[in-house]
MIBARO-370340 format. One record per residue (C-alpha): residue in one letter; x, y, z; chain. Coordinates in pm, whole numbers, plus 50000, padded with zeros to 5 digits. Last residue first. Example, Ala and Ser with C-alpha at 12.3 -4.5 7.8 and 13.67 -1.06 7.14 Angstrom:
<nodes>
  type     c1     c2     c3  mol
     s  51367  49894  50714    A
     a  51230  49550  50780    A
</nodes>
This chain:
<nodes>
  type     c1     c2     c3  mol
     x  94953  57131  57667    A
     x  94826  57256  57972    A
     x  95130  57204  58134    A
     x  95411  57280  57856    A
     x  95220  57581  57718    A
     x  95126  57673  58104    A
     x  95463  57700  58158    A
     x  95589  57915  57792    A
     x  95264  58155  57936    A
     x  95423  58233  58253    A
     x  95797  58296  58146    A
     x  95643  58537  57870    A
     x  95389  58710  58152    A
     x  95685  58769  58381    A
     x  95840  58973  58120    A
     x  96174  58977  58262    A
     x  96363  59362  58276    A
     x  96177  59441  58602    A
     x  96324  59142  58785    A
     x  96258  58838  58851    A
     x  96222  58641  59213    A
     x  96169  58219  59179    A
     x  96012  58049  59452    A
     x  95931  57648  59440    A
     x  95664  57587  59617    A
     x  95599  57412  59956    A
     x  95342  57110  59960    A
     x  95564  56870  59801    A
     x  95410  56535  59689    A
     x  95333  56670  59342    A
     x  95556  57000  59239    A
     x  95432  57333  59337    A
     x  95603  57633  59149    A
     x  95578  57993  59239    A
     x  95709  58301  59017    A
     x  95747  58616  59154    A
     x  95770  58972  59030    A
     x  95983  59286  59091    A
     x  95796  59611  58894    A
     x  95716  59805  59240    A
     x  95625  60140  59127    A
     x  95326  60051  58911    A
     x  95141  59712  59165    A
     x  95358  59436  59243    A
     x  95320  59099  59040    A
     x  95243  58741  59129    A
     x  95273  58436  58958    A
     x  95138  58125  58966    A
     x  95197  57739  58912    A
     x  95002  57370  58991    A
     x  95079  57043  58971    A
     x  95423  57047  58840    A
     x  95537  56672  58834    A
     x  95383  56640  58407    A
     x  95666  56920  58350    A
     x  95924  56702  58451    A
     x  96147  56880  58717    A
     x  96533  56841  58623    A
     x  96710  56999  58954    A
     x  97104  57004  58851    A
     x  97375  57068  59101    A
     x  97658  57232  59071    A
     x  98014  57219  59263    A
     x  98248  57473  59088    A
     x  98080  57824  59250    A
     x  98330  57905  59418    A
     x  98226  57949  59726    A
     x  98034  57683  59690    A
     x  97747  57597  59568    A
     x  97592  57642  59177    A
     x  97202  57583  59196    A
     x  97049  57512  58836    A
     x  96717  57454  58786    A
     x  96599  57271  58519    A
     x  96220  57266  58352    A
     x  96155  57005  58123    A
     x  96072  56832  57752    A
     x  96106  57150  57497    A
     x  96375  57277  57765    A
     x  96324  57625  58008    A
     x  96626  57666  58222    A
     x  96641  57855  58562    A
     x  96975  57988  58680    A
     x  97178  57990  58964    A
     x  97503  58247  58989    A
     x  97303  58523  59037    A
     x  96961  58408  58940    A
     x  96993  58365  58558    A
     x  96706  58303  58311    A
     x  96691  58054  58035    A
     x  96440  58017  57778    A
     x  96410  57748  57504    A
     x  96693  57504  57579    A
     x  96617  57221  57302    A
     x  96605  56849  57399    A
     x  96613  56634  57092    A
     x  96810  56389  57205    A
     x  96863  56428  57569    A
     x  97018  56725  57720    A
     x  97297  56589  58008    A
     x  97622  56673  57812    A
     x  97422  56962  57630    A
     x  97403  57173  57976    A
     x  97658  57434  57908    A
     x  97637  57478  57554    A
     x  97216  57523  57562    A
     x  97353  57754  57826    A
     x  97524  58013  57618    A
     x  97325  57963  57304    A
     x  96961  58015  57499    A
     x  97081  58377  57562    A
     x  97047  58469  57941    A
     x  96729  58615  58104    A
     x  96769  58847  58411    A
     x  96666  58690  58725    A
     x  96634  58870  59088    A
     x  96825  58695  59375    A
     x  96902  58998  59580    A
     x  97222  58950  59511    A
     x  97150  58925  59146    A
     x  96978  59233  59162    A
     x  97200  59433  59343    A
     x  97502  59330  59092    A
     x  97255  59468  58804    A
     x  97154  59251  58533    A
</nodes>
């Protein structure tokens, strides 16, 4: 991932080892990291049981907080893609009881339609 992309706040996917690391003090048993992807210094973490986002503050980057969004909270999810020359996409979340999404940019090395499917597999069952 490119330094303009991450400032941008584009994702590039991260290996699952790296961050399955990272988070296993607050994985429960049996919780796998499936997918991550990394938004600068944020990421967004795919688990067999939730989604997690992770939103590092600071200048520094030390403080971090942890979002852990049930999959049965998401009511509803898209995503939207540019046209040929444009290859950026978007990924929007709404979570019950919020009526603003949750907005997610990726960039042209994500396969949008990869992070897309592993949600509906958790939603739809």
């Amino acid at each position: 991932m490119g330094l303009f992309d991450s400032m941008m706040g584009n994702a590039s996917e991260i290996p699952v080892g790296e961050i399955q690391q990272e988070l296993r003090p607050v994985l429960t048993p049996g919780e796998q990291v499936e997918k991550a992807y990394k938004v600068f210094r944020d990421g967004i973490v795919f688990t067999n049981k939730r989604l997690i986002l992770i939103d590092k503050q600071g200048v520094t980057g030390n403080k971090t907080e942890l979002l852990s969004i049930p999959y049965k909270s998401i009511i509803r999810f898209s995503r939207e893609s540019a046209g040929t020359f444009d290859l950026d996409a978007e990924l929007k979340i709404w979570l019950s009881g919020q009526s603003m999404p949750i907005v997610k940019k990726f960039n042209k090395q994500v396969n949008i339609n990869e992070i897309y499917a592993k949600l509906s597999q958790y939603i739809l069952g």
